[in-house]
C-alpha positions as CSV (number, residue, x, y, z in Angstrom):
1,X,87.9,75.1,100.2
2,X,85.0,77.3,98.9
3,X,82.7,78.3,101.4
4,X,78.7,79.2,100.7
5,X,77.9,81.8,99.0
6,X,75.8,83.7,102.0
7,X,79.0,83.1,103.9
8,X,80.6,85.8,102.0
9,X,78.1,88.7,103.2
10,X,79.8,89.3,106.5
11,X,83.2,89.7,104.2
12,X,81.6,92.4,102.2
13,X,80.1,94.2,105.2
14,X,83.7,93.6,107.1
15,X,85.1,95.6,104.1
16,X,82.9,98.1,103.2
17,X,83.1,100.0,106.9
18,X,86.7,100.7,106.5
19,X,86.3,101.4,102.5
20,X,83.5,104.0,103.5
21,X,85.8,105.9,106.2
22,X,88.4,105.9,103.5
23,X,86.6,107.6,101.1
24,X,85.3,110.0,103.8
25,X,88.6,111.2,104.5
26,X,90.0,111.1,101.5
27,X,87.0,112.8,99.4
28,X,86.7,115.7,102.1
29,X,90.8,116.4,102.0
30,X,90.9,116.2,98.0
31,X,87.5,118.4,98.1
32,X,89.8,120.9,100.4
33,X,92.2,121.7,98.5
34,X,90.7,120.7,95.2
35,X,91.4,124.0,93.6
36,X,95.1,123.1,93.3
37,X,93.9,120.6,90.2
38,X,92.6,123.2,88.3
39,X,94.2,124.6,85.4
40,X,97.7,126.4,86.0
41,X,97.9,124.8,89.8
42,X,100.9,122.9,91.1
43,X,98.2,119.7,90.0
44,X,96.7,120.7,87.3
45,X,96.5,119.0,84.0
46,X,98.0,121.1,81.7
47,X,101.3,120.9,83.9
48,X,101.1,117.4,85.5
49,X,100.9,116.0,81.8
50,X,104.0,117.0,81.4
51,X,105.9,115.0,84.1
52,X,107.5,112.3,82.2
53,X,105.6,108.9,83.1
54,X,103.1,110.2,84.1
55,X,99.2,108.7,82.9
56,X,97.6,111.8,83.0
57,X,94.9,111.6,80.0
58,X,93.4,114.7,79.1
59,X,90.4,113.5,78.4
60,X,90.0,112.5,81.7
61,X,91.8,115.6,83.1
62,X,90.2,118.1,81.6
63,X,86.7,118.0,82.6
64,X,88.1,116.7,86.4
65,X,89.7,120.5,85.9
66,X,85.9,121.8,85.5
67,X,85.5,123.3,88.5
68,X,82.1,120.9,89.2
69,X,84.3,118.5,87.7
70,X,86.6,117.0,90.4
71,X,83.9,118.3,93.3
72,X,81.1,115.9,91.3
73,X,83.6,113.2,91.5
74,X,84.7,113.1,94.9
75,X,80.9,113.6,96.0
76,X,80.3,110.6,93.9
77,X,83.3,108.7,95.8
78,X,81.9,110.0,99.4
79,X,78.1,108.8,98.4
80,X,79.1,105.7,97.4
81,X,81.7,104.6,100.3
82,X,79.3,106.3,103.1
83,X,76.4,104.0,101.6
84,X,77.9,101.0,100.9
85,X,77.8,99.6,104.6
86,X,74.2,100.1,104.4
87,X,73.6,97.8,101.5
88,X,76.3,95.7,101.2
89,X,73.6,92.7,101.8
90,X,72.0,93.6,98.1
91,X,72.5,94.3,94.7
92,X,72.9,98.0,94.9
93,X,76.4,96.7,96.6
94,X,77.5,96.0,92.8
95,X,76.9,99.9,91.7
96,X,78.4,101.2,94.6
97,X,81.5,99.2,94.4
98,X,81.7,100.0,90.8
99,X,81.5,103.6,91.7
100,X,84.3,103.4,93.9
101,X,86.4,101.6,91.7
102,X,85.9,104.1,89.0
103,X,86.3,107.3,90.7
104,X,89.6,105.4,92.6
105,X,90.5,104.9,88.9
106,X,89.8,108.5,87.7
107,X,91.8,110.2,90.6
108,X,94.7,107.8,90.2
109,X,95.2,108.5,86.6
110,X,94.7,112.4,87.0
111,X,96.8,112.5,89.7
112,X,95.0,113.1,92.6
113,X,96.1,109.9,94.6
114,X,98.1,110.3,97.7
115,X,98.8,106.2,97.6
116,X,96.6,105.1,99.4
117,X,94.2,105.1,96.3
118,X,96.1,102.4,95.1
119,X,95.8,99.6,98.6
120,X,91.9,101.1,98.4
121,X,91.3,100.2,94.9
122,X,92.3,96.8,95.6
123,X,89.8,96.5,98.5
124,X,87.2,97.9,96.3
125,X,87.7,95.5,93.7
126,X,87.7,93.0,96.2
127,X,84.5,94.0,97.7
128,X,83.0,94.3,93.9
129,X,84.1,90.5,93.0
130,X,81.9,89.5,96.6
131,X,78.9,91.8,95.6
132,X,78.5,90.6,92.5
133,X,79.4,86.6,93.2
134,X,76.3,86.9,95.8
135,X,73.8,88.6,93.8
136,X,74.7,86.0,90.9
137,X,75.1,83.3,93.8
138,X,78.4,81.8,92.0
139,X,80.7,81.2,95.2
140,X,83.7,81.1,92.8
141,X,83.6,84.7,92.2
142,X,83.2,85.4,95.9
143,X,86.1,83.9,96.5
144,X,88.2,85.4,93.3
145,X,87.4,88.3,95.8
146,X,88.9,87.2,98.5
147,X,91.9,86.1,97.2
148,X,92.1,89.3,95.5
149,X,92.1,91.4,98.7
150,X,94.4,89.2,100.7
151,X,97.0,88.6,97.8
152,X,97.8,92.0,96.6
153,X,97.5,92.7,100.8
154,X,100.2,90.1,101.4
155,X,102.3,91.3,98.0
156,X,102.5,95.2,99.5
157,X,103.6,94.1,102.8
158,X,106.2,92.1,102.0
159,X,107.6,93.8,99.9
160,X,107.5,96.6,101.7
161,X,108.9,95.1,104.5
162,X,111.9,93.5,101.7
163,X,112.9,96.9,100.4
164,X,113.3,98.0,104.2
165,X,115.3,95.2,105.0
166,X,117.4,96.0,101.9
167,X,118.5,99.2,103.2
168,X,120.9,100.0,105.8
169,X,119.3,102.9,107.0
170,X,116.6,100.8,107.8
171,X,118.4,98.5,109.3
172,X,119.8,100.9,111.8
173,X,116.8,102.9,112.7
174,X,117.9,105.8,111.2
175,X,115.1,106.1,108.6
176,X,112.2,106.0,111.3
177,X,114.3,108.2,113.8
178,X,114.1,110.7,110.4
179,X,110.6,110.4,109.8
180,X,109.7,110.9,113.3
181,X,111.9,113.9,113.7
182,X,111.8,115.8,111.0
183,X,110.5,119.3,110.3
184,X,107.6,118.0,107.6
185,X,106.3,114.8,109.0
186,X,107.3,114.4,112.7
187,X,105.9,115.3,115.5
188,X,107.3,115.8,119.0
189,X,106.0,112.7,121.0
190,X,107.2,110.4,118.3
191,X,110.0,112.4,118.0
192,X,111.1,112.3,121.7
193,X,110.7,108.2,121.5
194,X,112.6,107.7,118.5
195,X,115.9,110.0,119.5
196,X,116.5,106.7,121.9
197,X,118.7,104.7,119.3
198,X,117.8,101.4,120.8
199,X,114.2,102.2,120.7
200,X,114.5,103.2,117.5
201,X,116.1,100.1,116.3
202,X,113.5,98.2,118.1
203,X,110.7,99.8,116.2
204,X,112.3,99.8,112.8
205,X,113.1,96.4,113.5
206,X,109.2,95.0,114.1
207,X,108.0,96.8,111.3
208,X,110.3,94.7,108.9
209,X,109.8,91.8,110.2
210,X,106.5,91.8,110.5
211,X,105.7,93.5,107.1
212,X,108.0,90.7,105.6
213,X,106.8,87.5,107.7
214,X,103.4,88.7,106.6
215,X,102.2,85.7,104.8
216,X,101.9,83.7,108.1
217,X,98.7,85.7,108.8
218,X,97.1,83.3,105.9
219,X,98.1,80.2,107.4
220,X,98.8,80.6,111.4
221,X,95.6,80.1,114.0
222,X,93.0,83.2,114.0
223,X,94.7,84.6,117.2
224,X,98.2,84.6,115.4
225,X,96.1,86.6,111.8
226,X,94.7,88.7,114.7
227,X,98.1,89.9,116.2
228,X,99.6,90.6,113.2
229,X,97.0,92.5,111.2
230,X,96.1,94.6,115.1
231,X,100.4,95.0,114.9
232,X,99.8,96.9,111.6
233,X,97.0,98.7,111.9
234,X,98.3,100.1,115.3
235,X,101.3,100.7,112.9
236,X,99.5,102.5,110.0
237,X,97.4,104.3,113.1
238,X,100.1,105.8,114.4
239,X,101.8,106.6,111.1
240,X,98.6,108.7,110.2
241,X,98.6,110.4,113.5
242,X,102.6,111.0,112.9
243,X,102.6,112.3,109.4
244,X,99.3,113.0,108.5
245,X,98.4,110.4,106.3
246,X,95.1,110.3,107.1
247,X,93.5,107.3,105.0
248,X,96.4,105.0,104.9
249,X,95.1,103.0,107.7
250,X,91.6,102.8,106.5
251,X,92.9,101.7,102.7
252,X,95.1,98.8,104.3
253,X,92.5,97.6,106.9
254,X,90.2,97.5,104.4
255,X,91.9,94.3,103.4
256,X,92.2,92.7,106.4
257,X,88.7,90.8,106.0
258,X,90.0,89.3,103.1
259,X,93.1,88.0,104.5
260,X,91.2,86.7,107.9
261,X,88.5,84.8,105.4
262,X,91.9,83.4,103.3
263,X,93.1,81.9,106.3
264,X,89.7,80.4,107.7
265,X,89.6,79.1,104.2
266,X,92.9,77.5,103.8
267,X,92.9,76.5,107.1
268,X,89.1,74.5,106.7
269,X,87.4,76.1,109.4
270,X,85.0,77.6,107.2
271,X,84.3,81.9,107.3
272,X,83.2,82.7,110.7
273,X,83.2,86.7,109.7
274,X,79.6,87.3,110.7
């Protein structure tokens, strides 16, 4: 089912709030410690060109290395995201998304991302595919969109939730008992909840399972998408508060309209986003 074209303006908007506090966060912390990208930092290009595999072009790098370079860009990327919400109803929606595309582009390929580039990108090409489908009024594109943002969504969890399932440690609650405990990325409240091994199992448990059983959000009734997306962004909230990784939750919930307007879509009852 493809629904009408205006339909696909509360999707947008739905997207573009949690794309703009993404690229808040994640433009002031790169802007705060964007020195260590210049030349001869841990990050900068001359030396992260030579980790093997890595896509690190300097033609991209160099001038990023400026140092107006990478501050010009992440401006650009906070401009853009903190604007979009305010026009996501018109065709500057187009030029905004493209800016956050590109500069998600540019910092992933420099290496600047801290991952949750890469879940963003995909709800900013998402939320590009929308803006233009309703300034050129073509519905397919709208939805190309949407099954963009809900597909790769539903592709990361689950396999996320596979690979955890895969290993043992997992399995046992030992991996989240480490994360939560340790010296780096724990923190003492967490930690204190986690030393319980049954709680811990518990925990570890519902994260695989619901990362992996994922793709019933697309098909299940609303209040069933509404459970498990609210399970995982209380997940990703906590994570962030946990281990400091501040715009994972935005990047992921920044799919989440998508994957509610896939399953009013397959399911016939027609986007109700607004």
């Amino acid at each position: 089912m493809i629904a009408r074209v205006p339909d696909y303006a509360a999707v947008l908007w739905w997207i573009s709030v949690p794309l703009a506090i993404w690229s808040t966060i994640a433009a002031l912390q790169l802007i705060a410690v964007r020195r260590g990208f210049y030349p001869g930092a841990p990050l900068g290009p001359d030396l992260t060109a030579l980790v093997r595999g890595r896509i690190n072009p300097r033609l991209l790098a160099s001038p990023l290395a400026a140092p107006g370079g990478l501050l010009g860009l992440l401006l650009v990327r906070l401009i853009a995201g903190l604007m979009l919400p305010f026009l996501a109803a018109g065709p500057a929606a187009v030029a905004l998304a493209v800016l956050l595309v590109a500069t998600a582009l540019v910092v992933l390929l420099t290496g600047g991302s801290d991952g949750a580039d890469k879940i963003a990108l995909v709800a900013a090409v998402a939320a590009l595919l929308i803006a233009i489908g309703l300034v050129s009024g073509d519905a397919h594109l709208c939805l190309a969109g949407v099954a963009w943002g809900a597909g790769q969504a539903t592709t990361a969890y689950v396999t996320s939730g596979a690979a955890k399932l895969a290993r043992p440690f997992w399995r046992d609650g030992r991996a989240l008992a480490a994360a939560m405990t340790s010296y780096r990325s724990g923190h003492a409240l967490a930690a204190a909840v986690v030393r319980n091994r049954a709680t811990a199992l518990v925990l570890a448990w519902g994260v695989m399972l619901v990362e992996t059983l994922f793709p019933v959000a697309l098909v299940a009734p609303p209040v069933v998408g509404i459970a498990i997306l609210g399970t995982l962004a209380a997940f990703h909230v906590a994570t962030a508060l946990v281990m400091g990784l501040n715009t994972y939750p935005w990047a992921f919930i920044a799919t989440y309209p998508c994957v509610m307007a896939a399953n009013a879509l397959l399911r016939g009852a027609g986007l109700g986003l607004g």
